[in-house]
C-alpha positions, 0 to 999 in steps of 0.5 A: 743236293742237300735237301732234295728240293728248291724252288726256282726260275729260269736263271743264267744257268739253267734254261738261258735262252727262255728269258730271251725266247719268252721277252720274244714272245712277249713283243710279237703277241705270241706268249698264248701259243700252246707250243710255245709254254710247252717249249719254255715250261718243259726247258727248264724241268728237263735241263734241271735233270729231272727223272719224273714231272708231275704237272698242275696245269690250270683251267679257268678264269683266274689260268692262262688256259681259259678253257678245258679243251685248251688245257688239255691240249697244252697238258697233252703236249708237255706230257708228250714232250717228257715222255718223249725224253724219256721222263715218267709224266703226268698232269692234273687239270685244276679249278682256277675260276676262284683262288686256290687256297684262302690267301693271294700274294707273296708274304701272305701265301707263304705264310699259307704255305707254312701252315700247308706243310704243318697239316692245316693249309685251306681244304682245296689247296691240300686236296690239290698238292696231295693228290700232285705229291701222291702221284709224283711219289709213284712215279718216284717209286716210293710207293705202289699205289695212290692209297699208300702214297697219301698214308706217306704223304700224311705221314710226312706232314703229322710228323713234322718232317715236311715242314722241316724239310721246307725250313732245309730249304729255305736255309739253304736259299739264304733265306731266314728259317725262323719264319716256319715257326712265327711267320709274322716275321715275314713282310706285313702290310700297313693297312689291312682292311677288309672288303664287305659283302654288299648283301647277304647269301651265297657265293656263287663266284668269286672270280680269280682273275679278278682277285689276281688284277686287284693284287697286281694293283696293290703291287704283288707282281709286276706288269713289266720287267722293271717293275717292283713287287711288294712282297708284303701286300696281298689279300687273305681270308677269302670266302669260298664259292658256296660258302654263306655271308651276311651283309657287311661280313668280309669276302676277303681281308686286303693287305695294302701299303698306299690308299690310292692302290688300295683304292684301285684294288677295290673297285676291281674286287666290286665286280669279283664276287657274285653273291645269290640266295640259293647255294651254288653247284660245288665247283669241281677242283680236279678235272682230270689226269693226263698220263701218256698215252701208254698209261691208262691207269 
């Protein structure tokens, strides 16, 4: 209510009955069904109050949905499922075969995200959240057109004004704002080693599923409920499809806090990159939009 934004989950308040529902899920096998992520994705949104959604629904190795067909459909469905209650809708389909953005973490993304809201975020993490910022703003009404709605957007960031719109928030969750101006106040990791290319070329893959595992090896999420997460640990500098290397040159800086995870985090990144002497294809970010099925435009 007083800075228009927060960032936040399933709580005892809001959409009680997903926790239940989604632990359900889990011990029947039955966290896949596309019915059953509409259910609880759309809960939350609809019980928080909302007038419009905008959704970034990802396809690939690194996604839930493996495949374009079936982010389609669970994209269709949850657009369907807010149209129907009345909420103006729309839905991108984007690339998750290789990480958004150059970092993958918790401190770390942070840290990225700092750097987003002052106008500098990775190339392919700011074509993504402008053009999902860009079409909330039309379903918002605080533009006509998507060209207007990017000059806003960029506005916004050239001004300072999203990144203290972020600080409000982080204020008023408690947290501490002084991290928006020096965000090595954040959580840092003990060993920070970097990860060498084996030979020199081209990245021809750099696979986000296994990026994440090695992140969920150094502890940056959880494999059960009762785990712990490790909010310093993480990987950062990450070298994008297409982009070249030399041997011994890093992919990727690791972020760890115990040898042995930093171990097991490794072997899984062996397998991660596939490195090859001509440039790849450009990976294509936004595959598409959904809208209901009433709007063409």
């Amino acid at each position: 209510q007083k800075c228009g934004c927060s960032i936040t989950g399933q709580t005892g308040q809001l959409a009680p009955a997903d926790k239940k529902l989604y632990a359900l899920r889990d011990v029947t096998g039955t966290v896949a069904s596309i019915p059953l992520i509409t259910a609880s994705i759309m809960s939350k949104k609809l019980a928080a109050g909302i007038d419009a959604l905008v959704l970034d629904v990802k396809v690939g190795k690194g996604a839930f949905m493996k495949t374009i067909s079936d982010a389609q459909e669970l994209a269709r469905n949850m657009v369907q499922v807010g149209s129907r209650m009345g909420k103006g809708m729309a839905a991108f389909i984007t690339d998750m075969n290789q990480p958004l953005g150059r970092s993958a973490g918790n401190a770390v993304e942070v840290s990225e995200a700092v750097a987003a809201l002052s106008g500098s975020g990775p190339e392919d993490l700011m074509e993504v959240t402008m053009a999902v910022a860009a079409r909330m703003l039309l379903l918002g009404g605080k533009a006509s057109d998507n060209v207007s709605a990017l000059r806003l957007l960029r506005e916004k960031l050239d001004s300072g004004q999203a990144l203290e719109k972020f600080r409000t928030m982080v204020t008023l969750h408690g947290g501490d704002p002084a991290v928006v101006d020096d965000p090595s106040r954040l959580p840092t990791a003990r060993i920070v080693r970097a990860f060498p290319a084996p030979r020199a070329g081209y990245i021809a893959l750099a696979d986000a599923e296994s990026i994440g595992r090695a992140c969920l090896l150094l502890g940056a999420g959880r494999t059960s409920v009762e785990d712990s997460v490790d909010p310093a640990v993480g990987v950062t500098d990450l070298r994008k499809v297409g982009e070249y290397v030399e041997k011994g040159e890093a992919l990727l800086t690791i972020h760890a806090n115990d040898e042995q995870r930093l171990a097991e985090a490794e072997k899984v990144l062996n397998d991660a990159f596939q490195i090859q002497d001509e440039p790849p294809t450009a990976p294509q970010l936004i595959h598409e939009m959904i809208l209901p099925e009433k709007e063409t435009r």
